[in-house]
N, C-alpha and C positions, 0 to 999 in steps of 0.2 A: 391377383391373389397369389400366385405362383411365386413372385416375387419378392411377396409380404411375408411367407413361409420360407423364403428362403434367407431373408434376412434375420426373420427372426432367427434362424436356426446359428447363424452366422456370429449373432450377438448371443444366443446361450449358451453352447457349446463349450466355449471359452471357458463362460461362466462357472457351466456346471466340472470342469477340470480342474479349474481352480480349489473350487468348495471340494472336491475330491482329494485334491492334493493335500488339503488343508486338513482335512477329516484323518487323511494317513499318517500326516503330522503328529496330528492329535492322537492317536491309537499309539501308532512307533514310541511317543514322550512316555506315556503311561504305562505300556509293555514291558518298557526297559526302567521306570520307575519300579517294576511290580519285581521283573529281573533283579535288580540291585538289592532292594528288600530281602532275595528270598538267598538273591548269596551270600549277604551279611549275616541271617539268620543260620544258613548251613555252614559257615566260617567256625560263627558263635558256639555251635553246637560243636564243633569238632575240637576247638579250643575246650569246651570244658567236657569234652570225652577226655581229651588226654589230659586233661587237670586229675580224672577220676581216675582213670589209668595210670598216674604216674603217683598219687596218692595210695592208691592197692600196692603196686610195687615196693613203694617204702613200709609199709605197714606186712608187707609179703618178707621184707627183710628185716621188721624188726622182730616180727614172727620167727625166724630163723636163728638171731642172736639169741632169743629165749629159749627157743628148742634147744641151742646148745648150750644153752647155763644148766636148762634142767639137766639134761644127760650127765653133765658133769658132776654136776650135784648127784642124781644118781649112781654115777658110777663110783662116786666117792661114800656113798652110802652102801654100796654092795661093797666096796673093798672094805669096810668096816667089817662088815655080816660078815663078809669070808672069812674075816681074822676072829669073829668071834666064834665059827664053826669050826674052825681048824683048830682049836684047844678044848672042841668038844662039849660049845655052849658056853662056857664060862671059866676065867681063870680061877687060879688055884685059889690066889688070895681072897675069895668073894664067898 
């Protein structure tokens, strides 16, 4: 009887290392499936952060070129008003 449990144990053992091995096989494929998935996904995402990022920037500088047309424009409208103050509202001829 001793014998018969010891053989058996001789032939499972094995066995049961094997399917163990084979089960961690199978967990490590899928883990690193899951892995690869989720750093493609946070790649993806940082690509179109700085898509979004470098789209504000140029729209942050075209915002900029406009701020200084107005200015310009205004200050070219105050130097007008200056020159029409400085003869006291209105020329002579008017």
């Amino acid at each position: 009887m001793r014998l018969k449990i010891k053989n058996l144990l001789i032939t499972i053992i094995p066995s049961l290392i094997v399917i163990g091995m084979i089960i961690g096989l199978i967990y490590l494929l899928i883990d690193n499936t899951r892995l690869e998935f989720v750093n493609f996904m946070t790649e993806y995402r940082i690509e179109q952060k700085e898509k979004d990022i470098n789209t504000a920037k140029q729209e942050i500088r075209d915002l900029k070129g406009d701020l200084v047309e107005w200015q310009n424009t205004a200050n070219g409208y105050k130097f007008q008003l200056d020159l029409i103050n400085k003869d006291n509202g209105w020329s002579e001829d008017e």
